[in-house]
VMD Tcl script that draws the C-alpha trace (Angstrom):
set ca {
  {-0.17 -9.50 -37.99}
  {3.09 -9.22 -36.02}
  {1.03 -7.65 -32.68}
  {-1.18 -10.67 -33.24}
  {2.07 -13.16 -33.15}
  {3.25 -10.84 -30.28}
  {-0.09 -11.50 -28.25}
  {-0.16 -15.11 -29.07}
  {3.72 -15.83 -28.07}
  {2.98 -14.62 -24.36}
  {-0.69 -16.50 -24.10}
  {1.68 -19.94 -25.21}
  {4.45 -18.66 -22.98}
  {1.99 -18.10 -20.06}
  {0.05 -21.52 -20.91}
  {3.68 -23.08 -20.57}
  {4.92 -21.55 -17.59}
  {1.48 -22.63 -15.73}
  {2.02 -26.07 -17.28}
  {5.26 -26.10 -15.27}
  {4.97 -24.83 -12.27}
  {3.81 -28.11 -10.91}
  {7.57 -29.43 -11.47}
  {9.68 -26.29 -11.84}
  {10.02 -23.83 -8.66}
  {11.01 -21.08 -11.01}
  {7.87 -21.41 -12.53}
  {5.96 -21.90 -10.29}
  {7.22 -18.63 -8.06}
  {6.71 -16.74 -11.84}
  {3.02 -18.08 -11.31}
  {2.46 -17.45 -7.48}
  {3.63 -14.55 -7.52}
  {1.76 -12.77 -9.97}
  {-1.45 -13.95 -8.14}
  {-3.40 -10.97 -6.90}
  {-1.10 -8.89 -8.22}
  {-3.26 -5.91 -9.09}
  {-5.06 -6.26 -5.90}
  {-2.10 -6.18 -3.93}
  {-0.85 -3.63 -6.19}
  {-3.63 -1.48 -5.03}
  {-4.01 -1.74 -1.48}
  {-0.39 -1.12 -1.27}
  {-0.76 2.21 -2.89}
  {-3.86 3.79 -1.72}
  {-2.75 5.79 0.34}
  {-0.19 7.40 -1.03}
  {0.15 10.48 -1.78}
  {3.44 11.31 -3.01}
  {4.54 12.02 -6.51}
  {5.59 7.95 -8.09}
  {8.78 7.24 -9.97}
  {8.47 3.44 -11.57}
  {11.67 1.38 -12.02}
  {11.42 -1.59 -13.79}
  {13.86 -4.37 -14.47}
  {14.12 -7.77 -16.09}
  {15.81 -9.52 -13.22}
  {18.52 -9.09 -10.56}
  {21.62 -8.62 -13.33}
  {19.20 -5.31 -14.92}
  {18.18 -4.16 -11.06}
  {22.39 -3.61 -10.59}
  {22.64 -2.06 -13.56}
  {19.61 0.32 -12.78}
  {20.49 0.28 -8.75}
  {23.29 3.49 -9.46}
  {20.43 5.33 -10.69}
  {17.48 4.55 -8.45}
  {19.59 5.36 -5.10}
  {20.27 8.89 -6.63}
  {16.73 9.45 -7.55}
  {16.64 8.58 -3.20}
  {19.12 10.67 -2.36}
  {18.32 13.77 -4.51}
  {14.15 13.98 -4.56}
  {14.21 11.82 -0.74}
  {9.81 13.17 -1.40}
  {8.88 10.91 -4.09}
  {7.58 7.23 -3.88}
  {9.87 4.49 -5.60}
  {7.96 1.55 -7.13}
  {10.29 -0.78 -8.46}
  {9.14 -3.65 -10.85}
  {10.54 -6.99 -11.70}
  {9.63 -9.74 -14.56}
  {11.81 -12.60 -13.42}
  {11.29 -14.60 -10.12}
  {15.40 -14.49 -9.85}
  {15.26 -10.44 -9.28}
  {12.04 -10.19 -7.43}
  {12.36 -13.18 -4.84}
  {15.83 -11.23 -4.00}
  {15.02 -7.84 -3.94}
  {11.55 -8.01 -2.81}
  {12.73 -6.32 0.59}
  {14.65 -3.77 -0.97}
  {15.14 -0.62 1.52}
  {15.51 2.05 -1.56}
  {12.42 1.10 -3.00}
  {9.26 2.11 -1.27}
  {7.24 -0.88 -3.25}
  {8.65 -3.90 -4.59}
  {5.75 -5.87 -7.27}
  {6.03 -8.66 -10.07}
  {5.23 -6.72 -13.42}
  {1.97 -8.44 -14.77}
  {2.21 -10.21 -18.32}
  {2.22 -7.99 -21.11}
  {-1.37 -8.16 -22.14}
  {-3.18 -5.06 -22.88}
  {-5.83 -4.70 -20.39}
  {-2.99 -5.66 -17.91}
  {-0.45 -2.64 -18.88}
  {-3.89 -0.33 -18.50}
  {-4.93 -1.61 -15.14}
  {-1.49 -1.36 -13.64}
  {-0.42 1.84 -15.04}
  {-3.90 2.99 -13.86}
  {-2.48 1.69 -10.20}
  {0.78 2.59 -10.17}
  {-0.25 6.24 -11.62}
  {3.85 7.02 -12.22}
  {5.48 10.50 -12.90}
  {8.18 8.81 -14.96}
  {8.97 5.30 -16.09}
  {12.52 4.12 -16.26}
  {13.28 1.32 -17.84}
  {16.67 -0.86 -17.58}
  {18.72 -2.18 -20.44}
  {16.44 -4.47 -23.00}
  {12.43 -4.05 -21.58}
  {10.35 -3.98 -24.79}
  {7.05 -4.72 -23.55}
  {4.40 -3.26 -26.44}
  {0.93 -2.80 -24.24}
  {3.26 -1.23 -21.32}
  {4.84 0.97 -23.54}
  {1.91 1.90 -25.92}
  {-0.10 2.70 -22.94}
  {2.65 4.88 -21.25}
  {3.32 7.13 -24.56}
  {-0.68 7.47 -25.01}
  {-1.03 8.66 -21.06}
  {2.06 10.83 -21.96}
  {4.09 9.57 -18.89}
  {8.09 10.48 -19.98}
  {9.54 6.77 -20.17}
  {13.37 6.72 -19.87}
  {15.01 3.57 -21.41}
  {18.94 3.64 -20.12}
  {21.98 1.08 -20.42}
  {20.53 0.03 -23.62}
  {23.38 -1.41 -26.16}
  {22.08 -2.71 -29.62}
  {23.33 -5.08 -32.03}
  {22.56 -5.68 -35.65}
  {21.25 -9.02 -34.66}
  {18.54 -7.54 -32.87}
  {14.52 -7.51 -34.63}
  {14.74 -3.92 -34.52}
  {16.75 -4.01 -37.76}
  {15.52 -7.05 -39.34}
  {12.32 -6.35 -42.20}
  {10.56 -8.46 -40.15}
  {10.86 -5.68 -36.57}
  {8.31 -2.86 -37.12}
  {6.36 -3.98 -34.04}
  {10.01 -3.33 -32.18}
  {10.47 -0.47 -34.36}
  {7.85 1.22 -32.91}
  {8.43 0.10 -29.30}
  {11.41 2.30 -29.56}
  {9.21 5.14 -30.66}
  {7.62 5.39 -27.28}
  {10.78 6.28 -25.44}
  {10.50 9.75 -24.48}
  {15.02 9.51 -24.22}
  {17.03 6.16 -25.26}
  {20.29 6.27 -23.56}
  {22.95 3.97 -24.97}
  {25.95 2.23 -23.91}
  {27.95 3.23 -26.93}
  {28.41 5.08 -30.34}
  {27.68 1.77 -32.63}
  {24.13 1.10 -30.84}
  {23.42 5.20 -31.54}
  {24.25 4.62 -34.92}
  {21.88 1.60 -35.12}
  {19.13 3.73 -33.87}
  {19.43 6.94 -36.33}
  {19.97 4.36 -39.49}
  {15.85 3.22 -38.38}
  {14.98 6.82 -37.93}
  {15.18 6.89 -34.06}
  {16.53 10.56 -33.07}
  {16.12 10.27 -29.18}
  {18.70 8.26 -28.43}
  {22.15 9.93 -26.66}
  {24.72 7.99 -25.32}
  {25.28 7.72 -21.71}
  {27.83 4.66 -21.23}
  {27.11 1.74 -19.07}
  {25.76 2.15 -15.01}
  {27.28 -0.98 -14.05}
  {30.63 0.24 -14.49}
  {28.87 3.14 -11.14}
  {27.48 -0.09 -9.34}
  {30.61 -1.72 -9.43}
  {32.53 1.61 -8.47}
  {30.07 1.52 -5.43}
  {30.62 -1.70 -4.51}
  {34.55 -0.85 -4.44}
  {33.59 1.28 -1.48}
  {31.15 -0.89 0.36}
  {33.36 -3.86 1.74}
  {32.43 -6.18 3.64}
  {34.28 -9.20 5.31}
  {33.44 -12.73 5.28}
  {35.53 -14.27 7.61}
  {34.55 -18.35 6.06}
  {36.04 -16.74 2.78}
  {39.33 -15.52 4.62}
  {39.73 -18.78 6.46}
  {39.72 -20.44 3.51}
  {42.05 -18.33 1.27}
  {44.51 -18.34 4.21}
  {47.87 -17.74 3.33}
  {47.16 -19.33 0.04}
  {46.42 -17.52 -3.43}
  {43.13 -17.61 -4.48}
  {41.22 -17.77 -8.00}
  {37.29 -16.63 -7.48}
  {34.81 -18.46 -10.02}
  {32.16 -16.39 -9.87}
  {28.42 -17.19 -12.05}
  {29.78 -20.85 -13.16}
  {27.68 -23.14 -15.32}
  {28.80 -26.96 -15.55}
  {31.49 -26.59 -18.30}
  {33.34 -23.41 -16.28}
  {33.44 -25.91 -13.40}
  {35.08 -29.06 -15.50}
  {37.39 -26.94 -16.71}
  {38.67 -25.72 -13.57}
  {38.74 -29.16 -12.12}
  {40.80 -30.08 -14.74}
  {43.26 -27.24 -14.36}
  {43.45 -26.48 -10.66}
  {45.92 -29.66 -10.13}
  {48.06 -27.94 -12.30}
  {48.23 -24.77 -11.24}
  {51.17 -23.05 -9.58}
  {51.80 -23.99 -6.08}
  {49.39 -22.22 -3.22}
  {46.60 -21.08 -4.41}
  {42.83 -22.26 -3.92}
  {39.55 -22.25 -5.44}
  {36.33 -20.68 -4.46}
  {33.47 -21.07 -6.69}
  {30.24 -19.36 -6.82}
  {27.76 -21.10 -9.06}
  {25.02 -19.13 -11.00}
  {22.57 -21.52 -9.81}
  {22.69 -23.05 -6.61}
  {19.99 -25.55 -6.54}
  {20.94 -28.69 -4.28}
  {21.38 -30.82 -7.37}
  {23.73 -28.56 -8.86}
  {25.98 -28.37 -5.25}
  {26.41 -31.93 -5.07}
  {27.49 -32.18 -8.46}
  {30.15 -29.44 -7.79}
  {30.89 -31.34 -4.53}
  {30.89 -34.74 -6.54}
  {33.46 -33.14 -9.45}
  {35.92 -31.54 -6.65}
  {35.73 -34.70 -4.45}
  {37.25 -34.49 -1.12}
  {39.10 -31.47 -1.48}
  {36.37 -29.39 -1.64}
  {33.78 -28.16 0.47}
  {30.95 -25.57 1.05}
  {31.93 -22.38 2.55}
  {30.44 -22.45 5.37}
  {31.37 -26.15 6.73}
  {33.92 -25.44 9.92}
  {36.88 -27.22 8.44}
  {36.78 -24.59 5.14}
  {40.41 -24.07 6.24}
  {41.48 -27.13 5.35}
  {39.62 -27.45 1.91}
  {41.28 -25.94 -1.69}
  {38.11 -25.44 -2.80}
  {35.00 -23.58 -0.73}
  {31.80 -23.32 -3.12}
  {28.87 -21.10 -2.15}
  {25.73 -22.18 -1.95}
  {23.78 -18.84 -1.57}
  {23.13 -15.75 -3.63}
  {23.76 -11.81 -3.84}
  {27.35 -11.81 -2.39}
  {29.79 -12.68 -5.37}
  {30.14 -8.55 -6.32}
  {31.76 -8.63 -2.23}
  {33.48 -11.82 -2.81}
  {35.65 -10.77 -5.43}
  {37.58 -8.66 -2.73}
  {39.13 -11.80 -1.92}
  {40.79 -13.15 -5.42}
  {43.95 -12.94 -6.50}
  {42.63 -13.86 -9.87}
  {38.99 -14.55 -10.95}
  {37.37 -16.78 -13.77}
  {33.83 -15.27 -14.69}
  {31.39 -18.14 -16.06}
  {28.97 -18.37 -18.75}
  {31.66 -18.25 -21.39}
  {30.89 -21.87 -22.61}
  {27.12 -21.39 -22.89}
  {24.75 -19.75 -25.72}
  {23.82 -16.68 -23.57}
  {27.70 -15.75 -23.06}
  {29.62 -14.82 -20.01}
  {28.07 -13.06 -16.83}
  {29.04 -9.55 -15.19}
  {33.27 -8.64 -16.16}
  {32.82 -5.46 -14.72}
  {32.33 -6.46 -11.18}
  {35.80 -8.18 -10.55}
  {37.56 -5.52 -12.97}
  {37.09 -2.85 -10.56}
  {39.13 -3.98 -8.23}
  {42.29 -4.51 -10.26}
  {41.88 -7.93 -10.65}
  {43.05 -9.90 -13.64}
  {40.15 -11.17 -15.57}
  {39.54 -14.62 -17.28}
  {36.39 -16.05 -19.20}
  {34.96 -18.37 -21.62}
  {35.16 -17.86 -25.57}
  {31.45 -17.13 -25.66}
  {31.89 -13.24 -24.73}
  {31.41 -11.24 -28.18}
  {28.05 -10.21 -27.05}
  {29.48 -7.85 -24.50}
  {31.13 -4.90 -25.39}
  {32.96 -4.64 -21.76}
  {34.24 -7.90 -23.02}
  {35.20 -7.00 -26.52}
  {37.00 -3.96 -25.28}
  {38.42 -5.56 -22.45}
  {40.45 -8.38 -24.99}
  {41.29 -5.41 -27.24}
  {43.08 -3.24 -24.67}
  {45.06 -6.31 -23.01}
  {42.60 -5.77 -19.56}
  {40.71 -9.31 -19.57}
  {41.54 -12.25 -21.38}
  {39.52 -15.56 -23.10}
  {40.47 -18.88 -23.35}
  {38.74 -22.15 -24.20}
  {40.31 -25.19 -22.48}
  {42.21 -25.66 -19.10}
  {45.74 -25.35 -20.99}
  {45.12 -22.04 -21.89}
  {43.92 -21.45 -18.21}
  {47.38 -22.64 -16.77}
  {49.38 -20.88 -19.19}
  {47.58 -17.93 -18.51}
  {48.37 -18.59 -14.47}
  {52.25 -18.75 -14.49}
  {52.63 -15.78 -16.54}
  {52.61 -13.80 -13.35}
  {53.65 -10.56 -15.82}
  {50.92 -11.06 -17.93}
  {48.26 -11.46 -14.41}
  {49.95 -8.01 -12.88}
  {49.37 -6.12 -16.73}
  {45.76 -7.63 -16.69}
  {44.49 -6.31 -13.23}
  {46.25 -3.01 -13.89}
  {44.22 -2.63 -17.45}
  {41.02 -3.88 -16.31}
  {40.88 -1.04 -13.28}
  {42.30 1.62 -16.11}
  {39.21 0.48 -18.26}
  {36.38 0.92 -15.60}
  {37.83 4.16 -14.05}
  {37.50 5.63 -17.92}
  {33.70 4.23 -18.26}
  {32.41 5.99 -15.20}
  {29.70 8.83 -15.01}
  {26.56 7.17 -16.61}
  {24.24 7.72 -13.70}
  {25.52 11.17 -13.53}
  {24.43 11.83 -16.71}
  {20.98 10.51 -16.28}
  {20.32 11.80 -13.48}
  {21.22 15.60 -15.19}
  {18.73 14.60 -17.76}
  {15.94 13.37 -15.58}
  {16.84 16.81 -13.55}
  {16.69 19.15 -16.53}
  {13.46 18.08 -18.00}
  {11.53 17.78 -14.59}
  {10.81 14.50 -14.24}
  {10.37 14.42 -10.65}
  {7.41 17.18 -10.61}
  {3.75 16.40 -11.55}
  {3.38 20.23 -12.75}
  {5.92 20.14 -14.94}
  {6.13 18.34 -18.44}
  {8.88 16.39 -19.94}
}
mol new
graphics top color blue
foreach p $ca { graphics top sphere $p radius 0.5 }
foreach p [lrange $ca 0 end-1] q [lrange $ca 1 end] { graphics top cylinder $p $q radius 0.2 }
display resetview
């Protein structure tokens, strides 16, 4: 019954997306782009002849977390072909030119004759999945070809169907993973209380991404014009209420500093009501008088991990809305003190960040300003928050020595 619930779900949620692609360009890219997908699929790799590893990812936020991993797979076994996968328009429409990967595809709706025919295409070595992919026809089909599939960065939470009476269909999604690799000792636990003994933990490969990205600067000189001589707070992933609230605070803030703010969606509509909130004073970052503005916001994607470089202090959005704050770890690595919404208990970054005095929450602009002229209290943050993310590091490292031992990477050997 529950596979028949499962099967009807993503016929309603594919009738629905196709419904809206006519007025919704998300949709409507999810649509397009799967079009000819197993054709394309195919033509792309008939001729080749190298042994496949197959990445796959939910969207851009899972491709970071799975990036640390797929560019040492590239740098370690440079012979193998790297298909990389995406479900959501938001990872693929970036990433769709990615150098490391030597194919970039949409992964085809989970229907069983579609997890057979691409499988049957892609013809992988090893499938590694990213974080929360639970797809049942992909992974029945992968343990019954007996292709080793890797699921890594995985954190679970009681609240999840795999311990509810109703999750046996879950439940036995997990029992196709060849190796589980967890975040953390309570998700382990989780796992061996339903019976699941291939899980080990590994930590978190954001906390390498980020570590990367430490190393990898780049300069935006629109961003430096702007910050000037001035202080400057970066808002990175903001929704609507992370915005109102710093409008409402940034008058009030101590003297000098200035705003940038980097929405999580930066659809027209949703720039002009940024520039409509901050009124005059604000600007987009590339206008020529930035310089003069105390607030820049950008209006393009895949530079905010770069653009914390620039803060003094950052805000990190998604705190006011159901789904709960966006990426801590990226501003943490540089030292930076650390400030979010109350919506955050999701996230165990988050959680341990507020335990160990490295990141801190508050719900309302007061709390914000408080927080900003307690210039003790910023220095103790930023010097916590690097502390933290130097003492989660290795995760790829151990992957990759798993991955190594049991000879993924070799179609004569067996996992």
């Amino acid at each position: 019954m529950y596979l028949l619930l499962y099967n009807l779900g993503l016929l309603l949620y594919s009738l629905a997306l196709r419904m809206a692609a006519p007025f919704n360009p998300k949709a409507r890219k999810f649509i397009t782009g799967r079009q000819a997908i197993f054709s394309k699929a195919a033509a792309a790799l008939a001729g080749e002849k190298r042994e496949r590893i197959w990445m796959h990812c939910a969207s851009l936020g899972e491709f970071e977390q799975g990036r640390p991993l797929l560019e040492q797979i590239r740098a370690a076994h440079p012979e193998v072909c790297i298909i990389l996968t995406f479900f959501s328009p938001s990872g693929y429409e970036v990433q769709k030119n990615y150098a490391g990967a030597d194919h970039v595809f949409y992964l085809p709706l989970d229907h069983a004759a579609h997890a057979r025919r691409f499988i049957a295409i892609l013809q992988p070595a090893c499938a590694l999945f990213v974080k929360y992919e639970f797809w049942y026809h992909y992974l029945k089909t992968l343990s019954r070809k007996g292709i080793p599939t890797i699921l890594f960065s995985a954190i679970f939470q009681e609240r999840h169907p795999f311990f509810k009476w109703y999750g046996s269909l879950y439940r036995s999604m997990l029992a196709c993973y060849d190796r589980i690799f967890v975040q953390d000792e309570a998700s382990l636990s989780l796992l061996a209380g339903i019976g699941i003994k291939t899980a080990a933990i590994a930590g978190d490969t954001r906390f390498d991404r980020a570590a990367k990205i430490l190393e990898t600067p780049r300069t935006y000189s629109q961003v430096a014009a702007l910050k000037g001589d001035s202080r400057l707070i970066v808002a990175g992933s903001t929704w609507t209420e992370d915005e109102q609230l710093l409008q409402q605070a940034l008058s009030q803030l101590p003297a000098g500093y200035k705003l940038l703010i980097v929405p999580h969606e930066v659809d027209p509509g949703h720039i002009t009501a940024i520039r409509s909130l901050f009124g005059h004073i604000a600007g987009l970052w590339e206008d020529p008088d930035i310089a003069e503005k105390s607030v820049g916001i950008v209006n393009s994607v895949g530079q905010l991990s770069y653009l914390y470089r620039y803060a003094d202090v950052v805000w990190v959005g998604g705190g006011f809305t159901k789904s709960g704050i966006h990426n801590i770890i990226e501003p943490a690595v540089y030292g930076l003190p650390v400030l979010f919404g109350p919506n955050y208990s999701r996230y165990r970054e988050a959680v341990d960040m507020i335990a160990r005095q490295a990141a801190q929450s508050t719900a309302n602009a007061a709390g914000l300003i408080a927080c900003m002229y307690d210039e003790q209290r910023l220095t103790a943050l930023g010097a916590h928050a690097r502390q933290y993310v130097q003492e989660q590091l290795g995760a790829t490292a151990t992957i990759m020595a798993y991955l190594e031992e049991r000879y993924c990477f070799t179609r004569e050997r067996k996992l």
